[in-house]
C-alpha positions as CSV (number, residue, x, y, z in Angstrom):
1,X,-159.6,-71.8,-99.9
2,X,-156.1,-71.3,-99.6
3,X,-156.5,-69.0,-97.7
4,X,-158.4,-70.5,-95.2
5,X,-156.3,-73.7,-94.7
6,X,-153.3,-71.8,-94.4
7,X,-154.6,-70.0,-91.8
8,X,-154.7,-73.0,-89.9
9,X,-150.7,-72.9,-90.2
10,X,-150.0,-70.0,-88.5
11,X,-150.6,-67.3,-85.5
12,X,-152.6,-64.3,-86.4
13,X,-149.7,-61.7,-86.3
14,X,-146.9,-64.0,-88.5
15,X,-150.0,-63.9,-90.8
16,X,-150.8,-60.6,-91.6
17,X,-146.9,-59.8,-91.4
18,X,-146.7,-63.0,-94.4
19,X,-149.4,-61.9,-96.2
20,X,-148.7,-58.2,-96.6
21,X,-144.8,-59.1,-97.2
22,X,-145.6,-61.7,-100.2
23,X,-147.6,-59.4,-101.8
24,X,-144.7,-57.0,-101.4
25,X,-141.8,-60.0,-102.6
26,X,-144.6,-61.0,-105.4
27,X,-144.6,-57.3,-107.1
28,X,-141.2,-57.4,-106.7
29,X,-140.9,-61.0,-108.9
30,X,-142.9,-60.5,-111.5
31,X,-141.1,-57.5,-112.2
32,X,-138.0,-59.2,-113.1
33,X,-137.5,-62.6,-113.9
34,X,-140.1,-65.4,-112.6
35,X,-142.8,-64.3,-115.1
36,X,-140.3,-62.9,-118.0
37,X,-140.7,-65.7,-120.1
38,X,-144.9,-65.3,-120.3
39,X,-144.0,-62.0,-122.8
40,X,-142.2,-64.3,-125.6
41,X,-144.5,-64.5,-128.5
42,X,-144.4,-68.7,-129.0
43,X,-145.6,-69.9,-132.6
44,X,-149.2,-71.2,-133.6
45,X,-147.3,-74.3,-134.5
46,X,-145.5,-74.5,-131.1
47,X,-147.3,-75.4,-127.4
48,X,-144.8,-74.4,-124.1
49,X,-144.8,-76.4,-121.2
50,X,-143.8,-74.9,-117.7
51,X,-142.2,-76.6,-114.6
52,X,-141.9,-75.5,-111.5
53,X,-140.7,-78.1,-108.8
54,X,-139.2,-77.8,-105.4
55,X,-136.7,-80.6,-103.3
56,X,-136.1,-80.8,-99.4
57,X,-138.3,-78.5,-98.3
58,X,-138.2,-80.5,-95.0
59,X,-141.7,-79.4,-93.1
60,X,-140.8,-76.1,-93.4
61,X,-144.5,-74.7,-93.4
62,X,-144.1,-71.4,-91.7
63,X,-141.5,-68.8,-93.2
64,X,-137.8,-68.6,-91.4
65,X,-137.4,-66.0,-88.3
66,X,-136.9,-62.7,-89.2
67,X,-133.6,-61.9,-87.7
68,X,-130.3,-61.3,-89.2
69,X,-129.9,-64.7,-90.9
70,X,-129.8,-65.1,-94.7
71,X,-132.8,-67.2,-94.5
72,X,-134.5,-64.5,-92.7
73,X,-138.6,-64.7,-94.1
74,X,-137.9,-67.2,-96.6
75,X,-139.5,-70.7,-97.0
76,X,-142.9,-71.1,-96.1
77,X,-145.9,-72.4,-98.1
78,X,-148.2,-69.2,-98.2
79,X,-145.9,-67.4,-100.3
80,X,-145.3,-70.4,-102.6
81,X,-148.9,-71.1,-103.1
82,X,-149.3,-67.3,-104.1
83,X,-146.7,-67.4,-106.7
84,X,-147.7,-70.8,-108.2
85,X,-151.2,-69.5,-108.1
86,X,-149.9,-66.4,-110.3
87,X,-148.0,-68.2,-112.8
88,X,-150.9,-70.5,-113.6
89,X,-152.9,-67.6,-114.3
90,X,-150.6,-66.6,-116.8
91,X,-149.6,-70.2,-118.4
92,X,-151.7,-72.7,-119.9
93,X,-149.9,-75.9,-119.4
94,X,-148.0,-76.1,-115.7
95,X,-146.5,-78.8,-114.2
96,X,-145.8,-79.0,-110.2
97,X,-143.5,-81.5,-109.0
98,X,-141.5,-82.0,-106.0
99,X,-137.9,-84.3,-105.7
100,X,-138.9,-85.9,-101.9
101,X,-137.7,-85.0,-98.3
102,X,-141.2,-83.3,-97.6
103,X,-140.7,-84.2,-94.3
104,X,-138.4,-83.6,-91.0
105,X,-137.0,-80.5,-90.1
106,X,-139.8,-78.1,-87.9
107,X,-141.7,-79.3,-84.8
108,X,-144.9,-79.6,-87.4
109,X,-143.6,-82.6,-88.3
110,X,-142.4,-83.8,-85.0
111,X,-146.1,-83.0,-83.7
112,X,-148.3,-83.8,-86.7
113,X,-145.6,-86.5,-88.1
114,X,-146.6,-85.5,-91.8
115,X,-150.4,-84.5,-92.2
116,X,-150.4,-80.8,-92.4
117,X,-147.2,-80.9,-95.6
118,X,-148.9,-83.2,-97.0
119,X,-152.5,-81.3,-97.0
120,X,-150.7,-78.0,-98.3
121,X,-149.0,-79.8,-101.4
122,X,-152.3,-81.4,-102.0
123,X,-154.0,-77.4,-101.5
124,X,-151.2,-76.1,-104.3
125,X,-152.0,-79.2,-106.2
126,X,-148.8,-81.2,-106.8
127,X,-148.9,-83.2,-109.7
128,X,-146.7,-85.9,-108.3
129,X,-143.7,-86.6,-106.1
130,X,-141.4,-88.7,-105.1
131,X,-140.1,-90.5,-102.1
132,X,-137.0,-88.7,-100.0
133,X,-135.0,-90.5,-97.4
134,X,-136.3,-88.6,-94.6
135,X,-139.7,-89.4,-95.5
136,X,-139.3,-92.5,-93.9
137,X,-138.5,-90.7,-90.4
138,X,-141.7,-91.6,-89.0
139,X,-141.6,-95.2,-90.4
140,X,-143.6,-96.8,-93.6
141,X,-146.8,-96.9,-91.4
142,X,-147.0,-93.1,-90.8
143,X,-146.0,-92.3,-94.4
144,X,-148.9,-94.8,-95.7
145,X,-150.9,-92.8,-92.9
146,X,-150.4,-89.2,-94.3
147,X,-150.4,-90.3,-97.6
148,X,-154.2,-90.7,-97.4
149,X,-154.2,-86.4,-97.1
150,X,-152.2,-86.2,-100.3
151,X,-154.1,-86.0,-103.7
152,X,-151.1,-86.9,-105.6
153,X,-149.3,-89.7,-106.6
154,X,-145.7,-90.9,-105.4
155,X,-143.8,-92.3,-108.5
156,X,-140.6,-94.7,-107.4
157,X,-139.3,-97.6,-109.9
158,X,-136.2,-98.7,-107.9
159,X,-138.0,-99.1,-104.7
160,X,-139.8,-102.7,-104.0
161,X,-142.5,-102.7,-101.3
162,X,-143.6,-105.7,-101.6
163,X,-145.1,-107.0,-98.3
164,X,-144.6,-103.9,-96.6
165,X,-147.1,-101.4,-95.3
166,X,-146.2,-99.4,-98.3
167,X,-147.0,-101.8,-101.0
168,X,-149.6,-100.8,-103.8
169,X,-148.7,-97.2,-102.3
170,X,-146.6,-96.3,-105.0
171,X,-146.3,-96.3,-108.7
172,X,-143.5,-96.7,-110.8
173,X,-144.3,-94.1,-113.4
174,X,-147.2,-91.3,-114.4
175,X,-148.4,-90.0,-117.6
176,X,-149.7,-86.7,-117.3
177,X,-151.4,-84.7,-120.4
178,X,-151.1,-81.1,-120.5
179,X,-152.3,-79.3,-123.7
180,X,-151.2,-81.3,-126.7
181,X,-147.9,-82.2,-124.2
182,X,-147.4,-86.2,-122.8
183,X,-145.4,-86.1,-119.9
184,X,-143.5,-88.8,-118.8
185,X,-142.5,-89.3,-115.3
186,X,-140.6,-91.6,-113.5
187,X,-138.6,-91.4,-110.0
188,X,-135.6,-92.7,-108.1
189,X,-134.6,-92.9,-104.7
190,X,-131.3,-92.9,-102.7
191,X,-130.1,-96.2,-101.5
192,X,-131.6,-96.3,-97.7
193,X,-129.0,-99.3,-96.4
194,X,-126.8,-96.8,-93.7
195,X,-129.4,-93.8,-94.1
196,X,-132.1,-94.8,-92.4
197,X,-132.5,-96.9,-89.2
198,X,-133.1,-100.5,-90.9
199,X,-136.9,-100.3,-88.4
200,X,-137.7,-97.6,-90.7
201,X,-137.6,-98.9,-94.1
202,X,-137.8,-102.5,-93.4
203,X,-138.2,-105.0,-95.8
204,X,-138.0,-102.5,-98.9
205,X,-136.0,-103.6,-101.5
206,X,-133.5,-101.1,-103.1
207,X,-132.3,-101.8,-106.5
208,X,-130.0,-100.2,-109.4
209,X,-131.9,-96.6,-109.9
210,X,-130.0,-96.6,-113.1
211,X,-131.2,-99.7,-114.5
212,X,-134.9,-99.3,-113.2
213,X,-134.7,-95.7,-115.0
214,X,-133.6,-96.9,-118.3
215,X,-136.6,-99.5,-118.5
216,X,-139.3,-96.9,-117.1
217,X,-137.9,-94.4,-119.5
218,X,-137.7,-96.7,-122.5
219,X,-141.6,-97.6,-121.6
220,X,-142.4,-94.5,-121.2
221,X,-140.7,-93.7,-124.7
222,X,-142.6,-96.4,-126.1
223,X,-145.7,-94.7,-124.5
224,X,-144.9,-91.5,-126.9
225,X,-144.8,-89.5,-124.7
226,X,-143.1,-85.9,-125.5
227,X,-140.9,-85.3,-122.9
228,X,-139.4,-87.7,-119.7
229,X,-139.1,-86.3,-116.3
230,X,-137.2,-88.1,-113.4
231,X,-137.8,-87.0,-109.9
232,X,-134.6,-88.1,-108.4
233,X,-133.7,-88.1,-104.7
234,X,-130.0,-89.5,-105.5
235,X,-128.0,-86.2,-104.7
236,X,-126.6,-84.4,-108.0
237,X,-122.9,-85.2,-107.5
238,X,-120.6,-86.8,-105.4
239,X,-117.0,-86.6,-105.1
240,X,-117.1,-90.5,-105.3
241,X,-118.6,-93.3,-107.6
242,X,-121.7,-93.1,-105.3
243,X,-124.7,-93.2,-107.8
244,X,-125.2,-89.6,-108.5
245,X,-128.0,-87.4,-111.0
246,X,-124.6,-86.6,-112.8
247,X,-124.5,-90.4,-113.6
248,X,-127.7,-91.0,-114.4
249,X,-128.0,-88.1,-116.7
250,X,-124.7,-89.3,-118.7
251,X,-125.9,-93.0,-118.3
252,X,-129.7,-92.7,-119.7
253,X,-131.1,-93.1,-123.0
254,X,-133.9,-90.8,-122.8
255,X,-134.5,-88.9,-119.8
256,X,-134.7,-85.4,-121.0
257,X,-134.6,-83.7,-117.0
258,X,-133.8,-85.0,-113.8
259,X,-135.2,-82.9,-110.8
260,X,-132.6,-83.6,-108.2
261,X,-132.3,-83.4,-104.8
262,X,-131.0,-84.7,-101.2
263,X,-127.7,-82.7,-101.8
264,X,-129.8,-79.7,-100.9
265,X,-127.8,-77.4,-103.3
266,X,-128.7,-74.2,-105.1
267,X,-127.9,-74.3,-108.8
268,X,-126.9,-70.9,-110.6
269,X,-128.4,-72.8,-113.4
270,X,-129.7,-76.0,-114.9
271,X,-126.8,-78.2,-115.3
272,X,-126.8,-79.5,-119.2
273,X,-125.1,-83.3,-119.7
274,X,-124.8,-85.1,-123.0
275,X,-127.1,-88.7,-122.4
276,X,-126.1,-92.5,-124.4
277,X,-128.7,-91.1,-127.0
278,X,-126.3,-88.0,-127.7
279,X,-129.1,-86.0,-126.6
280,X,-129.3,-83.4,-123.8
281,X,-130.1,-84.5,-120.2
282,X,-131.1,-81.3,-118.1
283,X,-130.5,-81.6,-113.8
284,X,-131.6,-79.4,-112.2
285,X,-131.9,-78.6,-108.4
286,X,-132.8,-76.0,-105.9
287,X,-131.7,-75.5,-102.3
288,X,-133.7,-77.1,-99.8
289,X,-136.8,-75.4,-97.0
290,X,-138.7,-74.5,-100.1
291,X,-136.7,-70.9,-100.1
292,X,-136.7,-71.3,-104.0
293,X,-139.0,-72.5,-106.5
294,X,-137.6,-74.0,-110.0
295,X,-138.7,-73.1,-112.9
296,X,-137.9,-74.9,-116.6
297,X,-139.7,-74.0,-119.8
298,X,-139.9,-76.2,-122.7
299,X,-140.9,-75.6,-125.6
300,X,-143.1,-78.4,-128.4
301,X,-143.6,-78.5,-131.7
302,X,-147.7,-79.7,-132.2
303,X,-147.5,-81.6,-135.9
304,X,-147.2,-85.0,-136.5
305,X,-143.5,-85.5,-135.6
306,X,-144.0,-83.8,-132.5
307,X,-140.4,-83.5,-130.9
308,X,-138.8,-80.9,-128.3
309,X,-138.2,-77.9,-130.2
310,X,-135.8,-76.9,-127.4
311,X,-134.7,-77.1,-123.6
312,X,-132.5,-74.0,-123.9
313,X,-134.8,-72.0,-122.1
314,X,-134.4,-73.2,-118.6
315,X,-135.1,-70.2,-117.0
316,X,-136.5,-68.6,-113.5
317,X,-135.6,-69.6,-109.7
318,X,-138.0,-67.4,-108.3
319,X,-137.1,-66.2,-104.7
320,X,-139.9,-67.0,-102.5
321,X,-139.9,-63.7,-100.2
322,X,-142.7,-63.7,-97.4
């Protein structure tokens, strides 16, 4: 089915070329890191939960040209679906999530203004999203438009909508069961005022993402649910006071990882910040054009007092080659 649809995407010849080449960069993966943590033995008494989650990918359906460029055949969502599809043949429990920006960036979107990105998530099965700043490129009517091609919720708690074409689209927060895991999620987005073109966002109310965090989180934490995901589109770190994913992470009670983005950078690896709990709060972000996919393994106890057993393992960018 994949297959198919994807086909849809692209010209004959860049297709065969794709297809033989991410079978080629695939082999080439799971030899090394993407799939290394699938051999560690985990306990009867212990359930792992992988994430993989992407950020800015920016309508970048089709691989980049193959010249001379460092982005030369990477990006693209044939190769990405492969190696999702892979790793959840393999693991039990996966979790797909994405930090906002789908959109702007190729003439796909310029053309289809949103539809096909929207379809391929939906095809790879995203388990949510949230909402980037260029998402609103094509105005709150289009997004409410393509939204109707996505099979997955957008989560947002600092964003109001109210009497807007994108009210009701929304939700604040998700709980997602996977295995004997409760995820928590929750998302955040960047303050639009001198972003976007004020006819683009319109009457949509922006408040404190901090604030509006802590409240979803504590709910959430009420909720019992094992561990709390943000999806943040606030930029990991400024050189400013600007709200960043830095601040959050030291300012929350009981977010336990932010998936960051808008800053469009590639982290070595997951950035590890001490929260108001004491506790560890995880960023983590990577790149932009969907040239990367993020991987973060956790790790549960399943008695009684289920807890997080540990986040030290926050392992595997795999390097989408096409």
């Amino acid at each position: 089915m994949l297959k198919q649809k994807n086909e849809l995407l692209m010209p004959t010849n860049r297709r065969k070329f794709i297809q033989q080449a991410a079978l080629m960069g695939g082999a080439l993966i799971t030899s090394r890191s993407l799939f290394a943590s699938s051999f560690i033995p985990i306990d009867k008494e212990e359930e792992k939960l992988v994430i993989l989650h992407t950020n800015d990918v920016h309508s970048r359906l089709e691989p980049f040209p193959m010249d001379e460029s460092k982005t030369a055949g990477l990006g693209g969502v044939a190769g990405r679906a492969d190696l999702i599809r892979r790793i959840r043949g393999i693991e039990e429990n996966v979790l797909l999530l994405d930090a906002g920006d789908i959109f702007q960036g190729t003439p796909y979107f310029n053309y289809f203004k949103g539809e096909p990105e929207m379809k391929a998530m939906s095809m790879m099965e995203y388990d949510a999203s949230t909402l980037g700043n260029h998402d609103f490129d094509g105005g709150m009517e289009n997004f409410a438009t393509q939204q109707k091609h996505a099979t997955f919720p957008f989560i947002n708690c600092n964003y109001d909508f109210t009497s807007t074409p994108l009210e009701g689209k929304t939700i604040p927060y998700k709980i997602i069961q996977k295995g004997k895991i409760k995820v928590g999620l929750l998302g955040v987005g960047v303050e639009l005022n001198g972003l976007v073109p004020d006819k683009l966002y319109g009457n949509t109310k922006y408040h404190d993402p901090i604030q509006r965090a802590n409240e979803t989180a504590d709910l959430l934490h009420k909720k019992g649910c094992d561990i709390i995901i943000c999806l943040s589109h606030l930029g990991d770190k400024y050189t400013d006071n600007k709200v960043s994913d830095e601040i959050l992470a030291q300012s929350c009670y009981h977010i336990d990882l932010i998936i960051s983005a808008h800053t469009h950078r590639l982290f070595e690896k997951p950035r590890v910040y001490s929260n108001l709990n004491g506790k560890e709060t995880v960023v983590n972000q990577v790149g932009w054009a969907g040239m990367y996919l993020g991987r973060l393994d956790y790790t549960f106890s399943v008695g009684k007092n289920k807890k997080l057993a540990h986040s030290d393992k926050l392992i595997v960018r795999g390097k989408i080659i096409e």
